[in-house]
LUMFIDO-377880 format. One record per residue (C-alpha): residue in one letter; z negated, x negated, y. Coordinates in Angstrom, 1 decimal. Each point is the difference from the previous one (the first is absolute). Layout:
+-----+--------+--------+--------+
: res :     c3 :     c1 :     c2 :
+-----+--------+--------+--------+
:   A :      Z :      X :      Y :
...
+-----+--------+--------+--------+
This chain:
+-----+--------+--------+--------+
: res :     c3 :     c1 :     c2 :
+-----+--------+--------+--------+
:   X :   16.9 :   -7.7 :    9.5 :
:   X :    3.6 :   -1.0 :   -1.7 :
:   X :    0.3 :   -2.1 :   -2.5 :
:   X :    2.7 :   -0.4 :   -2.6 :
:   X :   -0.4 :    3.0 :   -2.9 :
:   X :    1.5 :   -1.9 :   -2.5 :
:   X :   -2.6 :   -0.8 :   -3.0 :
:   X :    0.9 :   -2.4 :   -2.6 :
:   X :    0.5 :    0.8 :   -3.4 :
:   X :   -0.2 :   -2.0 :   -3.2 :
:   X :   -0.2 :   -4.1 :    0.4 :
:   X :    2.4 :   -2.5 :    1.0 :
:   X :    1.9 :   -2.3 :   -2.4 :
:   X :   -3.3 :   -2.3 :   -0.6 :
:   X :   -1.8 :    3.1 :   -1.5 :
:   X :   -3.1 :    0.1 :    2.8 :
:   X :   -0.2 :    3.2 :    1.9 :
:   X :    1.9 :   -0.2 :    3.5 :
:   X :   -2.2 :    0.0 :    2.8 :
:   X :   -1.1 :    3.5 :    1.5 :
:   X :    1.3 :    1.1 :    3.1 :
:   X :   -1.6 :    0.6 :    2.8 :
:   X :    0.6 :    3.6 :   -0.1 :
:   X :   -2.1 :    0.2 :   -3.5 :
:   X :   -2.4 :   -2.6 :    1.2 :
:   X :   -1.2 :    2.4 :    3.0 :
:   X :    0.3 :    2.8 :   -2.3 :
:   X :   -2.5 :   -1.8 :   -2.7 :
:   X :   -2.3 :    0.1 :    3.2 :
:   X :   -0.3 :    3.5 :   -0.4 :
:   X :    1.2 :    1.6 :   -3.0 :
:   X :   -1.0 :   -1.5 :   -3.8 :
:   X :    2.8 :    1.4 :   -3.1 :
:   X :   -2.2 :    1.4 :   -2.9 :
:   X :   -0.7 :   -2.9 :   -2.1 :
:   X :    0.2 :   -2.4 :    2.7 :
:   X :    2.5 :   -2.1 :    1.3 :
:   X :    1.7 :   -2.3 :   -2.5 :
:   X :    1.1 :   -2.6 :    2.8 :
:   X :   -2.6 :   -2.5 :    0.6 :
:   X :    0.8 :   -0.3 :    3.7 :
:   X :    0.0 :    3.5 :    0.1 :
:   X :   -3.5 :    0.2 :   -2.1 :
:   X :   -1.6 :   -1.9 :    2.8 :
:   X :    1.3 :    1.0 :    2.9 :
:   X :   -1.7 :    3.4 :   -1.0 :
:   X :   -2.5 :   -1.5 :   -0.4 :
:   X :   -0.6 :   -2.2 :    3.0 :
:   X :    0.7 :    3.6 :    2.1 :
:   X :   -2.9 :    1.3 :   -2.2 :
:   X :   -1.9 :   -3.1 :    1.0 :
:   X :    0.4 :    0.5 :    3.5 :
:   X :   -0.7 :    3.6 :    0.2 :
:   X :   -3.1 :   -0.4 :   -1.7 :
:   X :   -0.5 :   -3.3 :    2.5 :
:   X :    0.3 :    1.8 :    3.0 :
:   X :   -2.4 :    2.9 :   -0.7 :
:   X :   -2.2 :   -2.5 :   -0.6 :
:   X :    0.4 :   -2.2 :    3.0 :
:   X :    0.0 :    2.9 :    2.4 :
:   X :   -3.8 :   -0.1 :   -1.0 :
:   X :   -0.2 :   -3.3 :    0.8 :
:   X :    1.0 :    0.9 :    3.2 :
:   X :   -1.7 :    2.8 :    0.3 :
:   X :   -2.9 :   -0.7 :    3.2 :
:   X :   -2.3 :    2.6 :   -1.8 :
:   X :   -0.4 :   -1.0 :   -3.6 :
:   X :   -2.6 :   -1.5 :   -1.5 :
:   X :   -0.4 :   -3.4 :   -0.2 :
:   X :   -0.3 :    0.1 :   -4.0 :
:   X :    3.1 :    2.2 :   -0.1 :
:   X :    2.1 :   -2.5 :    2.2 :
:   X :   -1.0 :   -2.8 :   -2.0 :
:   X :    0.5 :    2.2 :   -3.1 :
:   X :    3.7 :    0.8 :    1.5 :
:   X :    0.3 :   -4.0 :    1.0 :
:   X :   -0.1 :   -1.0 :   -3.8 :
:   X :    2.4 :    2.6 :   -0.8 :
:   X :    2.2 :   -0.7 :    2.1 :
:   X :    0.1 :   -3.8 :   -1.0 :
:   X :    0.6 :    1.3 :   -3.7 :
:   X :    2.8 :    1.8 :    1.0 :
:   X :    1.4 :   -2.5 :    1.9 :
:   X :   -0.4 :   -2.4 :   -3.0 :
:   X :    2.0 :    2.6 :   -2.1 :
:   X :    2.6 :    0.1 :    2.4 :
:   X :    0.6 :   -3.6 :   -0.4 :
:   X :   -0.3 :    0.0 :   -3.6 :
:   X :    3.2 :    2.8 :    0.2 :
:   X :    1.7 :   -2.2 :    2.4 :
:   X :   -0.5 :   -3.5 :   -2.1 :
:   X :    1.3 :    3.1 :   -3.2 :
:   X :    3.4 :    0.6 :    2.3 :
:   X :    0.5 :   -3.7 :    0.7 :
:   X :   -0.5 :   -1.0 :   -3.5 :
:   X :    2.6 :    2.5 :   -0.7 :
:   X :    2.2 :   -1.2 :    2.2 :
:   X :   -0.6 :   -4.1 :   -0.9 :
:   X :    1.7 :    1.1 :   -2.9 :
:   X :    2.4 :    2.7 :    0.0 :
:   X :    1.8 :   -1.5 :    3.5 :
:   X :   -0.4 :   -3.3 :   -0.1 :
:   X :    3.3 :   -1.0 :   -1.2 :
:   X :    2.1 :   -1.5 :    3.0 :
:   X :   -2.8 :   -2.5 :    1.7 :
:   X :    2.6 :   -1.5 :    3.2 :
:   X :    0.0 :    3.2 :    1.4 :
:   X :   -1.7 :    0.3 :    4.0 :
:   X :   -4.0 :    0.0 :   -0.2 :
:   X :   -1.3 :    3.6 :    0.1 :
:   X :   -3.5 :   -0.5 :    2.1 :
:   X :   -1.9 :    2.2 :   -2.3 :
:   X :    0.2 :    1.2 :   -3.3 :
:   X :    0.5 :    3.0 :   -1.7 :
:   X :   -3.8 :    1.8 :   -0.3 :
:   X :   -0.5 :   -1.2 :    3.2 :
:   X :    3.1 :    2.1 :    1.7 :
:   X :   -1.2 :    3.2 :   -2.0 :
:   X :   -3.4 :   -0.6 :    1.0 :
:   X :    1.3 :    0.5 :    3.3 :
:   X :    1.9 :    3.0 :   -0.7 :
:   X :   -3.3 :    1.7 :   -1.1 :
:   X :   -1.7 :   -1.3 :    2.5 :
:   X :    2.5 :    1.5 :    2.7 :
:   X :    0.4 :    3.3 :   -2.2 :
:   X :   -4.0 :    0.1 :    0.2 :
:   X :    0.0 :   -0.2 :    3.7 :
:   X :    2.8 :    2.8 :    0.5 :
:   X :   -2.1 :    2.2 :   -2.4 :
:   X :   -3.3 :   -0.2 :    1.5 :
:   X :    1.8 :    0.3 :    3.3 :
:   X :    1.9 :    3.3 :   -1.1 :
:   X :   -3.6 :    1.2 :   -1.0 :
:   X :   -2.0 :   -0.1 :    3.7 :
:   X :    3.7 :    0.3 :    2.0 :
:   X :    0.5 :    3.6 :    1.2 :
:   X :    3.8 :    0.0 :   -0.8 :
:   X :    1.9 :   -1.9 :   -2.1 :
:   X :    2.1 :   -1.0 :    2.6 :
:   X :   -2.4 :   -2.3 :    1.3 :
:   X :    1.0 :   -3.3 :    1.7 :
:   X :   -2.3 :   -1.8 :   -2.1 :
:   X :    1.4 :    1.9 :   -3.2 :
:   X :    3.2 :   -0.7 :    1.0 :
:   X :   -0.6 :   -3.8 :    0.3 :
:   X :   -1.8 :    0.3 :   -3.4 :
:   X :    2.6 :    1.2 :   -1.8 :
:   X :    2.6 :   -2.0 :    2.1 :
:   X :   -1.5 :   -3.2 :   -1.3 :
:   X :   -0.5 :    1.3 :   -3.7 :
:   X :    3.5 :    0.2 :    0.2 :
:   X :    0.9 :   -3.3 :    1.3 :
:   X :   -2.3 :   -1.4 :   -2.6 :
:   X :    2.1 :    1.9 :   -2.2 :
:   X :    3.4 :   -1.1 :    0.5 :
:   X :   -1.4 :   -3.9 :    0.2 :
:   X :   -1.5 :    0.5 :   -3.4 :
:   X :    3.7 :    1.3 :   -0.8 :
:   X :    2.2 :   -2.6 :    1.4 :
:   X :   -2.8 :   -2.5 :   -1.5 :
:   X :    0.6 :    0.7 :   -3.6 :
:   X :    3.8 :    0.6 :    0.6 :
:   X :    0.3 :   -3.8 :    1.6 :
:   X :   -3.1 :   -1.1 :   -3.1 :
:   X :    2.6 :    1.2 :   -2.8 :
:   X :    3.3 :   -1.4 :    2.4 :
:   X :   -1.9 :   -3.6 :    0.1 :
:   X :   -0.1 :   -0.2 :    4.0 :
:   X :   -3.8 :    0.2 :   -0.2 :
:   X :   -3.1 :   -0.9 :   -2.1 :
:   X :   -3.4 :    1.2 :   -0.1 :
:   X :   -2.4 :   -3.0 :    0.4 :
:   X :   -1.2 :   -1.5 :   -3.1 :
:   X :   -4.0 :   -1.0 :    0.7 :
:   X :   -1.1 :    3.1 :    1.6 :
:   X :   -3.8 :    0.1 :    1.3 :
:   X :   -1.8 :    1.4 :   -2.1 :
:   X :   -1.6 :    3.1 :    0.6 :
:   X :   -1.7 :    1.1 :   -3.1 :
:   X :   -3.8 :   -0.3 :   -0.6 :
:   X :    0.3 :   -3.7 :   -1.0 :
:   X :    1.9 :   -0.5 :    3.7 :
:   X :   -2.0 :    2.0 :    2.0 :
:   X :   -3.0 :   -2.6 :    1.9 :
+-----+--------+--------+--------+
């Protein structure tokens, strides 16, 4: 996958931390600093990755034709927890983002927001990983798309924040919610 390497550094002029880039949001995916990450963006997307590594070892039981009925349904409700964590990290990223790029409001509608974009970066990265794992060669097609698409995903989260702090977009300002209170 390429992605820009540049990181930021330090904050902008309004004293908030500047938005990760995509390269360290893939990176949080995978690797955690000692001590954690200090980024709250950053903080979470480790953590939704975490989230959905533990999710799919658990759905592939659900899945599984052989398991126990108990054990499915024992996978089932872990599954929905995870899935309610997930969107509790998301609503984290979005609430981040409602406040530390919501400056310039005429800009062009992003469709979704912030968590929701990363969510789909991990969800991608997931996919590519679990592929990598039963794939013979890393060269597979289906590898290849993976990691094709993480990187797409990539440079739209990357030209999103560049046009978010330019003004030419805006994230939307009622999201869904997705946390435990918005989940039916």
């Amino acid at each position: 996958m390429t992605l820009a390497t540049e990181v930021p550094t330090g904050t902008p002029a309004g004293g908030s931390p500047a938005p990760p880039h995509a390269t360290a949001v893939v990176r949080a995916f995978t690797t955690i600093p000692p001590g954690g990450y200090q980024h709250p963006v950053l903080a979470a997307a480790a953590a939704l990755a975490a989230e959905s590594r533990l999710r799919a070892s658990d759905y592939r039981i659900v899945c599984d034709p052989r398991a126990d009925d108990p054990i499915v349904a024992s996978a089932a409700r872990t599954v929905r927890s995870r899935d309610a964590e997930c969107a509790v990290l998301v609503d984290r990223i979005d609430r981040w983002a409602a406040t530390k790029l919501a400056e310039g409001r005429a800009g062009v509608l992003h469709t979704e927001s912030l968590g929701q974009l990363i969510n789909r970066m991990v969800t991608v990265w997931m996919r590519g990983q679990l592929l990598a794992d039963t794939c013979t060669s890393a060269t597979d097609a289906q590898v290849r798309v993976a990691s094709a698409q993480l990187g797409e995903l990539g440079r739209a989260y990357d030209d999103l924040i560049t046009d978010l702090r330019l003004g030419r977009r805006r994230l939307p300002e009622l999201q869904t919610p997705t946390g435990p209170q918005g989940m039916a």
